[in-house]
C-alpha positions as YAML, in Angstrom:
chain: A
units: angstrom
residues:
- id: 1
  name: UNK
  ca: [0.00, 0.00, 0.00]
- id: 2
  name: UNK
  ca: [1.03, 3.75, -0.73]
- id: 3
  name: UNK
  ca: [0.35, 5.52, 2.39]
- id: 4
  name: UNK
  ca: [0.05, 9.45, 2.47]
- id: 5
  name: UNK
  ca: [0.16, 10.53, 6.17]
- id: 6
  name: UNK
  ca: [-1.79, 13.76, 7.08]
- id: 7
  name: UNK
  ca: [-1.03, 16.00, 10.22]
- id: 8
  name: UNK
  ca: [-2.07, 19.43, 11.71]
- id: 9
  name: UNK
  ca: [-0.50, 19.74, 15.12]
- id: 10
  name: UNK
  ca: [3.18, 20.07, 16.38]
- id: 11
  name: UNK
  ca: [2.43, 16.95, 18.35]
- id: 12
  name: UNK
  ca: [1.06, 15.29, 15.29]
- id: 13
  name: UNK
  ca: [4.20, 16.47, 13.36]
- id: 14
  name: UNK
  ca: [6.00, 14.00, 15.55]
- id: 15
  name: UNK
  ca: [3.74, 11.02, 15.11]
- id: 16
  name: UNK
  ca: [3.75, 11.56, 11.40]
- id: 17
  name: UNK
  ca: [7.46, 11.42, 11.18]
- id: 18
  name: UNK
  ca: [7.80, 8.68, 13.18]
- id: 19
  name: UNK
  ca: [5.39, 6.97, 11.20]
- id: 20
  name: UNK
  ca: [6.50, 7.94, 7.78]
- id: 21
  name: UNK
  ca: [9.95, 6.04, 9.12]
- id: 22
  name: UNK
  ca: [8.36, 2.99, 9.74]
- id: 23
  name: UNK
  ca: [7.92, 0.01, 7.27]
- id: 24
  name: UNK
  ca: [5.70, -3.22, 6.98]
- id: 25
  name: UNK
  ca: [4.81, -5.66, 5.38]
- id: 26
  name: UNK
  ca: [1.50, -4.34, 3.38]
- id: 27
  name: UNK
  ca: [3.43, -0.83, 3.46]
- id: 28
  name: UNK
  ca: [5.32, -0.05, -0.01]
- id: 29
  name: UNK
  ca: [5.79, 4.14, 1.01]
- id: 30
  name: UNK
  ca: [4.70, 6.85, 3.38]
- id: 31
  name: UNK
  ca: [4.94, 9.89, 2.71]
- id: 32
  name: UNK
  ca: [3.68, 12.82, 5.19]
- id: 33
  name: UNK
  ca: [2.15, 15.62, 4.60]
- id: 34
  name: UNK
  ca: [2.24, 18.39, 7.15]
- id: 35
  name: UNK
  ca: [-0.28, 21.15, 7.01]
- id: 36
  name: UNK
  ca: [1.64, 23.98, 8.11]
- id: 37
  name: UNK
  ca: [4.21, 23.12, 5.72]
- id: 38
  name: UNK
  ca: [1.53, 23.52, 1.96]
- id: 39
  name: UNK
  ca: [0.81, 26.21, 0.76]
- id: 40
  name: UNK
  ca: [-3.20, 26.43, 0.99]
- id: 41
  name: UNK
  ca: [-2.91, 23.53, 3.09]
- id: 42
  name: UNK
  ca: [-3.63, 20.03, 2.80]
- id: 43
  name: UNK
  ca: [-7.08, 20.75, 2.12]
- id: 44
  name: UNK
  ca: [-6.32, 21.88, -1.61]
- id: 45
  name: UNK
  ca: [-4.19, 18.39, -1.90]
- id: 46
  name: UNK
  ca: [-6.81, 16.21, -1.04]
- id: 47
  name: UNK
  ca: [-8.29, 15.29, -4.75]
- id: 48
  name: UNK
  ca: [-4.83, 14.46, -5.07]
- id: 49
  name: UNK
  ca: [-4.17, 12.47, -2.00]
- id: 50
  name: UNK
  ca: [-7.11, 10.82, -2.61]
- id: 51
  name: UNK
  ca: [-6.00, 9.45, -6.36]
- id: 52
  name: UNK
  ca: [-2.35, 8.53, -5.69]
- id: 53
  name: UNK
  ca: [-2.52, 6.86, -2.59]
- id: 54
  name: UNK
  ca: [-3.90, 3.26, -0.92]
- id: 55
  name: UNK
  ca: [-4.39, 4.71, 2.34]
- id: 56
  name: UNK
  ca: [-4.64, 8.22, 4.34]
- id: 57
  name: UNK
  ca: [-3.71, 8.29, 7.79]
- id: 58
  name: UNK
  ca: [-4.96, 11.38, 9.38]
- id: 59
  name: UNK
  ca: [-3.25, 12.66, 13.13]
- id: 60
  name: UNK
  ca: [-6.36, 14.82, 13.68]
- id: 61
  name: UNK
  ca: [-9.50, 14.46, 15.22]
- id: 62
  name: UNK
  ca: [-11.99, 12.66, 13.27]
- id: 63
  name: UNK
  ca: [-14.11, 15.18, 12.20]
- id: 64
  name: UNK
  ca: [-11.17, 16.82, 10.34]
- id: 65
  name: UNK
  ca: [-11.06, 13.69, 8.55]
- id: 66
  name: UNK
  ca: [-14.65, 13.62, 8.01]
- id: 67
  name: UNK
  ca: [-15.32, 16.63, 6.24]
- id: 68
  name: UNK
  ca: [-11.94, 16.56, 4.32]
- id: 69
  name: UNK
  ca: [-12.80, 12.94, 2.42]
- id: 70
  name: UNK
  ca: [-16.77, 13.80, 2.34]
- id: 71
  name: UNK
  ca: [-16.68, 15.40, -1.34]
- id: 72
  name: UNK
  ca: [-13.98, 11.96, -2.57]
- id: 73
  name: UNK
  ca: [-16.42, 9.02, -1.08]
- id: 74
  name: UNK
  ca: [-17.63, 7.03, -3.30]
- id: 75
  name: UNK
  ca: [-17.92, 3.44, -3.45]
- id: 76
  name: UNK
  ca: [-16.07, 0.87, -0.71]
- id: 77
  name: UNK
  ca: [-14.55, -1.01, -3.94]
- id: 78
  name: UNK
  ca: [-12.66, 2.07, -4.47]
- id: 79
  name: UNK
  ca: [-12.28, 3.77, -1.88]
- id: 80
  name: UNK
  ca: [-8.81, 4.34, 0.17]
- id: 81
  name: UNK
  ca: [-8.40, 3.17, 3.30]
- id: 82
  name: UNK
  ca: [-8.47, 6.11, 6.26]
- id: 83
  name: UNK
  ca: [-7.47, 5.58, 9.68]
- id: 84
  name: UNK
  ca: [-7.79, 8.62, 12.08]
- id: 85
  name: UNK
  ca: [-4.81, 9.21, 15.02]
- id: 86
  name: UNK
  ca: [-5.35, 11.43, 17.56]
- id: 87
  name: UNK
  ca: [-2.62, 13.75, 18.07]
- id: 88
  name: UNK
  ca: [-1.44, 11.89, 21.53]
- id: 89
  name: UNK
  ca: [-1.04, 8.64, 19.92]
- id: 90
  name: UNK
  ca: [-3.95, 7.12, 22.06]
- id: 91
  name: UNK
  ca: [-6.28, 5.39, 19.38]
- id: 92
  name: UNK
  ca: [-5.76, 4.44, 16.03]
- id: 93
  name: UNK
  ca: [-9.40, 4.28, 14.32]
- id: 94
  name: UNK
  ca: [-10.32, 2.49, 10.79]
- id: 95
  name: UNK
  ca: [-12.56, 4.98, 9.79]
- id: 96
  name: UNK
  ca: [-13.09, 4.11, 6.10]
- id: 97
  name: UNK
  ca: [-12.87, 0.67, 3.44]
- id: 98
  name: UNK
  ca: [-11.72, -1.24, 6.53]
- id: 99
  name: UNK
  ca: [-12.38, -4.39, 4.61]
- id: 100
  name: UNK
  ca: [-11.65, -3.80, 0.99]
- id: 101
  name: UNK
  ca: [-9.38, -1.44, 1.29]
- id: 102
  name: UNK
  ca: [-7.32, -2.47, 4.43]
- id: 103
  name: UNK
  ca: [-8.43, 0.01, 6.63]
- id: 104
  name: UNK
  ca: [-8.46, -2.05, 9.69]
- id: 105
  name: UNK
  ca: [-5.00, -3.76, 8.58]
- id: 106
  name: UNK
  ca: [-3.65, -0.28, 8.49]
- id: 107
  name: UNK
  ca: [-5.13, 1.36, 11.84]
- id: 108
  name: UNK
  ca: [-3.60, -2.19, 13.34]
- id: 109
  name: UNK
  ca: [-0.30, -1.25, 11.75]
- id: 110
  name: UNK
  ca: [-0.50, 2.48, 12.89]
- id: 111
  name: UNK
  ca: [-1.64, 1.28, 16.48]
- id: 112
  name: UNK
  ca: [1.95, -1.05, 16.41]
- id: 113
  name: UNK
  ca: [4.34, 2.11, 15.42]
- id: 114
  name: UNK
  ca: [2.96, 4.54, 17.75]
- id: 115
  name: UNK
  ca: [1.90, 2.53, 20.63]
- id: 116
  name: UNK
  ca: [-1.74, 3.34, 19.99]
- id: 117
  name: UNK
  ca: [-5.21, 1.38, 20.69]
- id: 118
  name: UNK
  ca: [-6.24, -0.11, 17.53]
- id: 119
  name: UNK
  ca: [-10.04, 1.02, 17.45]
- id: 120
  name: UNK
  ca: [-12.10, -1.38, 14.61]
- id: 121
  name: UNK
  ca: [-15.77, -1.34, 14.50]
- id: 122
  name: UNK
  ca: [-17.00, -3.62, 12.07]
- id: 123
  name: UNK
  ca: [-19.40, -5.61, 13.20]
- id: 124
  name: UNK
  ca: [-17.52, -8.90, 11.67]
- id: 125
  name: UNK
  ca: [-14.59, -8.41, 12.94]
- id: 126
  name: UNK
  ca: [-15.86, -7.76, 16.68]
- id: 127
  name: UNK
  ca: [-17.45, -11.30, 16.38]
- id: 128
  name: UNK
  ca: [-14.28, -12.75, 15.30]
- id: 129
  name: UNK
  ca: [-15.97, -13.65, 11.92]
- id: 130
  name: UNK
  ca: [-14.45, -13.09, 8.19]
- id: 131
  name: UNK
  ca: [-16.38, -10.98, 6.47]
- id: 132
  name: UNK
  ca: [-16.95, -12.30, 2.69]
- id: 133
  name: UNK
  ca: [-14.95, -9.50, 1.24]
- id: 134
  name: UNK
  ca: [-11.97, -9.87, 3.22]
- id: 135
  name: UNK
  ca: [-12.65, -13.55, 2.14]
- id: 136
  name: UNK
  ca: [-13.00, -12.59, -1.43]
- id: 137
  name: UNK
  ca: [-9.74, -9.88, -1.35]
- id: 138
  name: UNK
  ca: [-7.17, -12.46, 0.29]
- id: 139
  name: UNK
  ca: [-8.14, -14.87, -2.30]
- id: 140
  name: UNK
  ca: [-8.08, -12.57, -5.28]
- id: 141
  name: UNK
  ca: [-11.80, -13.76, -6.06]
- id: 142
  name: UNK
  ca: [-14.03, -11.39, -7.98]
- id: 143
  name: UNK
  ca: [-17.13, -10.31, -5.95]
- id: 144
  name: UNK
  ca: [-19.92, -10.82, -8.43]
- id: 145
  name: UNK
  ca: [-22.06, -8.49, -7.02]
- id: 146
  name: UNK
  ca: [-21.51, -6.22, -4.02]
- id: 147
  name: UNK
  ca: [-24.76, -5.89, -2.30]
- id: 148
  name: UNK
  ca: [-25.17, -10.14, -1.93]
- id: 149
  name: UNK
  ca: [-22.06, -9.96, -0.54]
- id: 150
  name: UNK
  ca: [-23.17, -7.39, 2.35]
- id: 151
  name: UNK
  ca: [-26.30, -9.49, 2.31]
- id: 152
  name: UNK
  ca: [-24.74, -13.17, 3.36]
- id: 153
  name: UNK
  ca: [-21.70, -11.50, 5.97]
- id: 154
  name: UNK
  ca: [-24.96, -9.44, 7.58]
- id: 155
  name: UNK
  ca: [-26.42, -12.86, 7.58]
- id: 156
  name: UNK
  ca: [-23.41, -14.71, 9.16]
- id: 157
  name: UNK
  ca: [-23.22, -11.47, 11.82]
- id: 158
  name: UNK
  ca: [-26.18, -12.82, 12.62]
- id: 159
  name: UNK
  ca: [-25.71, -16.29, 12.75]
- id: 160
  name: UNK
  ca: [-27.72, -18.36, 10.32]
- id: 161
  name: UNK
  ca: [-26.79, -21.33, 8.56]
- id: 162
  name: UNK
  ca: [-24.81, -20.32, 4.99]
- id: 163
  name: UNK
  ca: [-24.08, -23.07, 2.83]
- id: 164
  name: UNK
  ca: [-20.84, -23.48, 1.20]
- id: 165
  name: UNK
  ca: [-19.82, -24.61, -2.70]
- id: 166
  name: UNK
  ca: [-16.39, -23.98, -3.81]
- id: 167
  name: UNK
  ca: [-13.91, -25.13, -6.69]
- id: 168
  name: UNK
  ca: [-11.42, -23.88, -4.76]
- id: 169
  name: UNK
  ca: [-9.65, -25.55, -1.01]
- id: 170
  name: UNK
  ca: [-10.03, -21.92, 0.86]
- id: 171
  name: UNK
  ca: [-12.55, -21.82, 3.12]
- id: 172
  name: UNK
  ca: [-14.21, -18.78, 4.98]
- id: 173
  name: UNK
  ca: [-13.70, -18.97, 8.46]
- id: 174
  name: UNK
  ca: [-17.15, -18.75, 9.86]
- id: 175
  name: UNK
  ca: [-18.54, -21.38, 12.19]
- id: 176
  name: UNK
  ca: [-22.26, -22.13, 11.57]
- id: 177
  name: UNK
  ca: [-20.90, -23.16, 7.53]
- id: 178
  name: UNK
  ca: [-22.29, -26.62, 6.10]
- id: 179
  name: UNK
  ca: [-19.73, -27.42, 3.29]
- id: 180
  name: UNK
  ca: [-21.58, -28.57, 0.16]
- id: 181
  name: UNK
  ca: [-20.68, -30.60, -2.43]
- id: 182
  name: UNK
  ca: [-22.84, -29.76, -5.52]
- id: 183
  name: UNK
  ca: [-25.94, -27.37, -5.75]
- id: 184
  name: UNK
  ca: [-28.52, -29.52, -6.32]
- id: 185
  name: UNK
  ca: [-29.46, -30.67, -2.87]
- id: 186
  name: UNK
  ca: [-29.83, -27.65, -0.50]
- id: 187
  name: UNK
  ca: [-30.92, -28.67, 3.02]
- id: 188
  name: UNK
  ca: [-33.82, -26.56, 4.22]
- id: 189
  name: UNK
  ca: [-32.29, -25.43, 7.18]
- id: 190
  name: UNK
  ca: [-29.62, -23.39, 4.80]
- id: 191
  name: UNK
  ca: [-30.55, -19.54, 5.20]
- id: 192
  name: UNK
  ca: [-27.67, -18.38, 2.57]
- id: 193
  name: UNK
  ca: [-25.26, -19.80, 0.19]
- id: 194
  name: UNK
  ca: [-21.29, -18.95, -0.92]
- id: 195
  name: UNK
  ca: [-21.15, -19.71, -4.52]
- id: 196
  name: UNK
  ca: [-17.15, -19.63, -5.21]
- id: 197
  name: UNK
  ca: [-17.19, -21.17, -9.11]
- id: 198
  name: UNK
  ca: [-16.11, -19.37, -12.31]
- id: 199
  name: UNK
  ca: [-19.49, -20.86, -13.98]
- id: 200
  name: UNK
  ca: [-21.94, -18.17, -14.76]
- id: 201
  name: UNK
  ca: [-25.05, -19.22, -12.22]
- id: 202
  name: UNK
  ca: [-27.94, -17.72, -14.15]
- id: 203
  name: UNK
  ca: [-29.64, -15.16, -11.98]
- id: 204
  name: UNK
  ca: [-32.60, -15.56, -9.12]
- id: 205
  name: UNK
  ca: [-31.84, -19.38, -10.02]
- id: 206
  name: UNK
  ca: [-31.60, -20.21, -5.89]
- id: 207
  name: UNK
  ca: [-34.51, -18.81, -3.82]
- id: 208
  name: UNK
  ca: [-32.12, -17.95, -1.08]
- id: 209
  name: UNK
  ca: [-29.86, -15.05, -0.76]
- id: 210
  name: UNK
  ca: [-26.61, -15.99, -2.23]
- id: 211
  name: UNK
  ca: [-23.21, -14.41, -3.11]
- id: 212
  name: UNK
  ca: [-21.09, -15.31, -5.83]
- id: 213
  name: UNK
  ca: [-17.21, -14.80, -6.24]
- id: 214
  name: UNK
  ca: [-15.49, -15.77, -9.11]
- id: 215
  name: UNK
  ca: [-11.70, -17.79, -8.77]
- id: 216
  name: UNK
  ca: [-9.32, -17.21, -11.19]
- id: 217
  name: UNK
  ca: [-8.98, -20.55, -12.13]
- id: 218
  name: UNK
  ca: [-9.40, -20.33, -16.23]
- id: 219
  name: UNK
  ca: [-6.47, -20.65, -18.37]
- id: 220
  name: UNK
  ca: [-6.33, -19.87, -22.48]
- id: 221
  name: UNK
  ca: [-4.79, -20.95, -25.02]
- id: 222
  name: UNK
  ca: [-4.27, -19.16, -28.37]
- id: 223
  name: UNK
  ca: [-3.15, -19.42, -31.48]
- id: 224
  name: UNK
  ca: [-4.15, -16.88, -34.59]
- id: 225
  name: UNK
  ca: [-2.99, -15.62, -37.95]
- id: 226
  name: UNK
  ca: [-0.24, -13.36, -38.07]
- id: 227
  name: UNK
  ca: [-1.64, -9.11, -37.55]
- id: 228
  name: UNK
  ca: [-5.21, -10.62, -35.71]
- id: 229
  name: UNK
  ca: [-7.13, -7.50, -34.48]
- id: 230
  name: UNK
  ca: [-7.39, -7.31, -30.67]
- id: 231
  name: UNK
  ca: [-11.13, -6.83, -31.11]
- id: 232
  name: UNK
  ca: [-11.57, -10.17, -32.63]
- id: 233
  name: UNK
  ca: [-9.59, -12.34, -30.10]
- id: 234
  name: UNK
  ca: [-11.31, -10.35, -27.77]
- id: 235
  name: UNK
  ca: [-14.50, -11.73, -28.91]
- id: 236
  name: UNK
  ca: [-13.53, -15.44, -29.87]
- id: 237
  name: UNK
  ca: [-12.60, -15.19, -26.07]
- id: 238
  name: UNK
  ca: [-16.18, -14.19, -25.08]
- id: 239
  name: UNK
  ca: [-17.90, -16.47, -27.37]
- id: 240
  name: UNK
  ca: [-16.12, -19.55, -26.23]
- id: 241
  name: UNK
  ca: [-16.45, -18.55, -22.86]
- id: 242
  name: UNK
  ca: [-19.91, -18.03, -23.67]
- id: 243
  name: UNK
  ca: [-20.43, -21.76, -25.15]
- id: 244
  name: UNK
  ca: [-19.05, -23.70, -21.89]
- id: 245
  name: UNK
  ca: [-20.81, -21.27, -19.61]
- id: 246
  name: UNK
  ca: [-18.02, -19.82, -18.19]
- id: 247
  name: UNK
  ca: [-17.18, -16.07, -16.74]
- id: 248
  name: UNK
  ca: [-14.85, -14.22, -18.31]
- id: 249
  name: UNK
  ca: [-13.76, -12.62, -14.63]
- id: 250
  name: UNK
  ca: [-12.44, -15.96, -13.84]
- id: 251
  name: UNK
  ca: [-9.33, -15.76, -16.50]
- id: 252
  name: UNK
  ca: [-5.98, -16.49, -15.18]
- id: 253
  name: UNK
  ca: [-3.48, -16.33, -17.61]
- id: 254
  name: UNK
  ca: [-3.44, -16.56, -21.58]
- id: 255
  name: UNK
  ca: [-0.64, -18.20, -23.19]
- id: 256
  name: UNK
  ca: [1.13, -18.26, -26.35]
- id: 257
  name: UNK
  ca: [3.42, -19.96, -28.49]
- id: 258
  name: UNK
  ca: [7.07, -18.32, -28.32]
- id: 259
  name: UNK
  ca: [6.71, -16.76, -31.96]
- id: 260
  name: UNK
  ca: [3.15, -15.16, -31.41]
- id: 261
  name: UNK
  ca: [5.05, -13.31, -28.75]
- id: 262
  name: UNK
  ca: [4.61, -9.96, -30.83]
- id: 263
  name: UNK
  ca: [1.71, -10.35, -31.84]
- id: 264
  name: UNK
  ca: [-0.41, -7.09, -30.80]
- id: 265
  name: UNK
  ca: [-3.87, -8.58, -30.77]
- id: 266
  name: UNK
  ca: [-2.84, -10.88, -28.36]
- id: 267
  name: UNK
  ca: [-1.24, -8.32, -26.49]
- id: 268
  name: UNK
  ca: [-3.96, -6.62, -26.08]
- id: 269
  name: UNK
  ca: [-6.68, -8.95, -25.36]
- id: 270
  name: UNK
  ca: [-4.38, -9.57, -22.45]
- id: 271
  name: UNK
  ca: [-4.06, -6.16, -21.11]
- id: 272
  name: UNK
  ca: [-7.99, -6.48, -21.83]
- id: 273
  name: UNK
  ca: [-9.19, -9.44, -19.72]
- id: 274
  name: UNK
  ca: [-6.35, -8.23, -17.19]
- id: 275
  name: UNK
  ca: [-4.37, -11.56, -16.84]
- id: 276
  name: UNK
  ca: [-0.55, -12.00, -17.64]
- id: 277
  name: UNK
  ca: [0.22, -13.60, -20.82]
- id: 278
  name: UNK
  ca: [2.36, -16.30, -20.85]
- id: 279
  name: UNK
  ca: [4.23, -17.60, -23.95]
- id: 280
  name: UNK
  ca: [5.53, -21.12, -24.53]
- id: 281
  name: UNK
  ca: [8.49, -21.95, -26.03]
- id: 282
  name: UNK
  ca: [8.19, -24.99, -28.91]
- id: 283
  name: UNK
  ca: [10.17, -27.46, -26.97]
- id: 284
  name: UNK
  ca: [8.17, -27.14, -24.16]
- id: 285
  name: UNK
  ca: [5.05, -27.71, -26.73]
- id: 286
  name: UNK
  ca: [6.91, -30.13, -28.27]
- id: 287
  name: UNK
  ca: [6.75, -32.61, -25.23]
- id: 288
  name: UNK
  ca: [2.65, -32.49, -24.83]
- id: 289
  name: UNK
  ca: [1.60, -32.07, -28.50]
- id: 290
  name: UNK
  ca: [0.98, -35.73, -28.91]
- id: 291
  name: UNK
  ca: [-1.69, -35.87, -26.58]
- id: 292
  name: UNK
  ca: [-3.63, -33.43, -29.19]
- id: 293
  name: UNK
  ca: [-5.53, -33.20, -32.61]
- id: 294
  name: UNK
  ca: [-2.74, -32.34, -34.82]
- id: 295
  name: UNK
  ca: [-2.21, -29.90, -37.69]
- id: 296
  name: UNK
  ca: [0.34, -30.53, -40.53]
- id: 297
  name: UNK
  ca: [-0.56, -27.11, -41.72]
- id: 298
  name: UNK
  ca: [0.35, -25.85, -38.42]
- id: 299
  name: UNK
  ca: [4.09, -28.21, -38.12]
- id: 300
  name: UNK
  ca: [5.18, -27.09, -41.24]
- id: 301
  name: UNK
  ca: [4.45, -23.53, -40.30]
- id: 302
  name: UNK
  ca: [5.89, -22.47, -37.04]
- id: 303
  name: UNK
  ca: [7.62, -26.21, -36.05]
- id: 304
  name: UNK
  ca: [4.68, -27.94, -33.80]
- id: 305
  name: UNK
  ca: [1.40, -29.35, -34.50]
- id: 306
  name: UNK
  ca: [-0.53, -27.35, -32.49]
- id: 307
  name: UNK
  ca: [-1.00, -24.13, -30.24]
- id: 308
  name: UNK
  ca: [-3.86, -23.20, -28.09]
- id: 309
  name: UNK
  ca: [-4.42, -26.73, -26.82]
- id: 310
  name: UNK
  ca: [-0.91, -27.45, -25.57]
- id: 311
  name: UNK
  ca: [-0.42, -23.78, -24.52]
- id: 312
  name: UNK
  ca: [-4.18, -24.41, -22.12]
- id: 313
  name: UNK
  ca: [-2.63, -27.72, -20.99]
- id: 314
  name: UNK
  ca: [1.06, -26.33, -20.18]
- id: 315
  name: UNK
  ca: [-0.48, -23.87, -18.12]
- id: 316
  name: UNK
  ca: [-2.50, -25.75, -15.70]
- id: 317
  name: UNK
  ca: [-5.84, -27.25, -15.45]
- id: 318
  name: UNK
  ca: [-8.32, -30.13, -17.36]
- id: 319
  name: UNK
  ca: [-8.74, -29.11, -20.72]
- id: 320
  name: UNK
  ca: [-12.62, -27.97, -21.35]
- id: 321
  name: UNK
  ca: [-12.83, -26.64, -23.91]
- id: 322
  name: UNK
  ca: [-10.79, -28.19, -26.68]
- id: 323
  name: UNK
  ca: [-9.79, -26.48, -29.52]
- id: 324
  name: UNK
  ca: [-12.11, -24.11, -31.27]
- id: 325
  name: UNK
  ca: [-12.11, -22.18, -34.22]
- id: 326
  name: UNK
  ca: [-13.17, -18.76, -34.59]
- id: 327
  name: UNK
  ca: [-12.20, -17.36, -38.34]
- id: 328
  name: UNK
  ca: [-7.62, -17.86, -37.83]
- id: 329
  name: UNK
  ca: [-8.24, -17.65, -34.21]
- id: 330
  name: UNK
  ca: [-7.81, -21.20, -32.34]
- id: 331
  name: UNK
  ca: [-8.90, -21.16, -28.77]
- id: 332
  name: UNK
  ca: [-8.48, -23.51, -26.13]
- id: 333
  name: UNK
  ca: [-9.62, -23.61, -22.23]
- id: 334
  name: UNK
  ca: [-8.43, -25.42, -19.52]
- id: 335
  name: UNK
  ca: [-9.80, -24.79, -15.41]
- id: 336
  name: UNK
  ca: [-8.03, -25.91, -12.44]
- id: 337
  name: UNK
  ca: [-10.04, -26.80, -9.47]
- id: 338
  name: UNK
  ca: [-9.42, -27.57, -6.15]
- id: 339
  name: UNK
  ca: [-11.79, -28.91, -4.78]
- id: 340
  name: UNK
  ca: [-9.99, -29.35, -1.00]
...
């Protein structure tokens, strides 16, 4: 995290240097701001504060910190994290995105540095439960949809029964969980349900409230004429995604053969569906490419028989989706699960 620390008091001054000196873990930088010390004062910096950095920590009272972020609030996806200090170095309070963003990480890691109480008010955390997006953040799962999400960790605040499907071994640590094995038989007594699958559930399809987060557990294989548009491996993507009812928010990696490594529409599509893109190098293709449809076309070409099956394979998972052919685009998909 990028941490820009805020004070207004001499005393403050002091805390703010001593924090700015400090280093952890989640920390990458603090820097501190001191009011006195801008012109205008930090009040004219806050757009910016607000845009470059992970997390604000303000040594002020909280009402300072209040009306200061009031006008940059937005959404708790987005959102920095803010912890507030008093000027004594008494409390350290997670004042805003104390999941998400790691505001009650950070007021923890304040509280540490300046001897401080660590002051966290979330209800989940007070009852020693995980909340589904801290769930959902430390396993780099995509939260579907934010409001189910509040829904099922008000739910386990609460108590009731949540039912819980995964591809994946992680499990939330929450203590009235039944693990379940498929989706078809629901016991009655189950008030909620955890969906964590990179299948697209269609929608109202459970008459409970449920939550879905998506694993990145899909991995692509490509292969394509030479100068393929982005926009067109961009939608043979979709459209075979599409076919095995899959979400696109669950891609891990694309991968390549070693001489496609140019190649801008592939590039792109990368840089697109957000995932690194891996390229393979022919002998490592060379070594799985009998366990595939083969193309002579394809040997003669660029020196193996095939692409986007081998490259699906090499990178992990049971091949799904075997290859497909969108107009000189060959996709294949593999998924790893884990099923614990």
């Amino acid at each position: 995290m990028r941490i820009a620390c805020l004070s207004f008091t001499d005393k403050g001054k002091i805390l703010g240097d001593m924090i700015a000196h400090s280093s952890g873990e989640m920390i990458s930088s603090v820097y501190h701001y001191t009011n006195s010390e801008i012109e205008g004062g930090i009040k004219d910096l806050m757009e910016y504060l607000v845009r470059k950095y992970d997390g604000l920590i303000f040594i002020s009272a909280t009402g300072i910190a209040v009306r200061m972020m009031n006008p940059y609030i937005k959404d708790k996806t987005i959102d920095p994290a803010v912890v507030v200090v008093d000027d004594l170095g008494r409390f350290s309070i997670s004042l805003l995105s104390g999941h998400i963003g790691g505001g009650n990480e950070l007021a923890k890691w304040v509280a540490h540095i300046v001897g401080a109480i660590p002051v966290i008010t979330t209800a989940s955390d007070n009852r020693g439960i995980e909340s589904l997006d801290v769930f959902a953040t430390r396993n780099n799962y995509y939260m579907e949809d934010m409001e189910s999400v509040k829904k099922i960790t008000s739910m386990m605040v609460n108590g009731k029964k949540i039912g819980f499907y995964s591809e994946m071994e992680d499990r939330i640590d929450y203590d009235n969980l039944v693990i379940l094995d498929d989706l078809k038989n629901i016991g009655s007594d189950i008030e909620g349900l955890i969906i964590v699958s990179s299948q697209s559930y269609m929608k109202n399809k459970f008459i409970i409230p449920y939550a879905t987060l998506i694993p990145k557990n899909i991995n692509i294989g490509i292969g394509c004429k030479k100068g393929m548009e982005s926009s067109r491996i961009i939608k043979a993507i979709e459209e075979a995604f599409h076919k095995v009812n899959l979400s696109i928010k669950g891609i891990k990696a694309i991968g390549t053969v070693e001489i496609k490594k140019h190649e801008k529409g592939i590039i792109e599509a990368s840089k697109y569906f957000n995932c690194p893109l891996k390229i393979l190098t022919i002998e490592e293709i060379k070594k799985v490419e009998q366990r595939f449809e083969k193309s002579q076309f394809v040997k003669d070409t660029i020196g193996v028989y095939s692409v986007s099956e081998p490259c699906a394979y090499l990178l992990g998972g049971k091949i799904i989706s075997r290859k497909t052919k969108y107009g000189g685009i060959t996709i294949s998909i593999a998924k790893e699960e884990n099923n614990g």
